[in-house]
N, C-alpha and C positions, 0 to 999 in steps of 0.2 A: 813334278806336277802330275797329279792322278785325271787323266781324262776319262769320261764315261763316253760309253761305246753309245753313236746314236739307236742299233737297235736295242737298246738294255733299255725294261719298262720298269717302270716303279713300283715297289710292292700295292698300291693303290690301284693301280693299271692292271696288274696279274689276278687283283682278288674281283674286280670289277667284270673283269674278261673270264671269270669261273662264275660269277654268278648270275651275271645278267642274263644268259640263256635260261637258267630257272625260273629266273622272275616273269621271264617274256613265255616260254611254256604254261605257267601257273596261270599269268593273265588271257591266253585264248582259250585256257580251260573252262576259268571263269565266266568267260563271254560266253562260248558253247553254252555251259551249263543254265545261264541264263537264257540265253534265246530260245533253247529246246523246254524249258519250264513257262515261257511267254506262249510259243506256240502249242504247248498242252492246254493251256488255260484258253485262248483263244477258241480251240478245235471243239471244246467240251462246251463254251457259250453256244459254237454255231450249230453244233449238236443240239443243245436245248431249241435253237429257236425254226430249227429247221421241223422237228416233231412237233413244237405248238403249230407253224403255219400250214404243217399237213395238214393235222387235226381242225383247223377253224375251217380251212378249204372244204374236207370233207365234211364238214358239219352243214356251211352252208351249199353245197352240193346235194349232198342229201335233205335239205328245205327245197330247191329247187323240184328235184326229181319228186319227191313223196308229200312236200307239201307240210312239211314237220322237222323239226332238227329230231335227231337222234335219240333217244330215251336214255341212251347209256351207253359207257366207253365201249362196251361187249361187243353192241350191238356195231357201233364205225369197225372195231376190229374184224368181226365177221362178216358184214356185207360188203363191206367199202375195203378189205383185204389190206389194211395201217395194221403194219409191227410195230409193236412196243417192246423194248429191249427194258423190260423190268427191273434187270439187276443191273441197270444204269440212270434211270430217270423212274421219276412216281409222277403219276397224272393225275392233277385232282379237276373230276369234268363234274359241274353243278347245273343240274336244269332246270329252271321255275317254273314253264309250259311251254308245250311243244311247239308253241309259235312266236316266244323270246328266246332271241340267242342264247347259248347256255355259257358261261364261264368256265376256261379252260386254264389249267394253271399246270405248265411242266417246271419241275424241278430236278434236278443231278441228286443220286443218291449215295447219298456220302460212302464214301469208302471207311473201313476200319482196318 
């Protein structure tokens, strides 16, 4: 009678037990790779929205102080000391008269 030895694994067991560390490596690569591209996309939202609520603050700050919103983005940059990081966001600021809010629209600019 040919008995099998209890530690003797089946070829099923030996290819299983060679591969499943790959698979298990591959899938928390995966997850990294997705979490770290969730959290870029997030950071670049809070980015936009953190430069628009500067900007409307300082807008209506400067109604307060001078009695007028802003004539133009130039002008919040140089008095009111708001960096704009250009070669990441484009601001489009529209004024109709110095004593309606103006429309401020930040956008991400696109990479190539």
């Amino acid at each position: 009678m040919d008995k099998k030895s209890i530690y003797q694994k089946s070829v099923f067991a030996k290819i299983l037990s060679s591969v499943s560390p790959l698979f298990f490596t591959l899938a928390v690569g995966l997850m990294m790779f997705y979490g770290l591209s969730t959290t870029e996309k997030s950071s670049e939202a809070e980015g936009i929205r953190i430069l628009r609520e500067s900007l409307l603050r300082t807008t209506v700050k400067c109604y307060a102080v001078e009695g007028r919103y802003p004539e133009s983005l130039s002008y919040i940059e140089n008095k009111y000391n708001i960096h704009i990081d250009r070669s990441k966001y484009v601001v489009d600021y529209e004024i109709f008269a110095s004593n309606i809010m103006p429309s401020i629209k930040v956008m991400e600019l696109k990479k190539r």
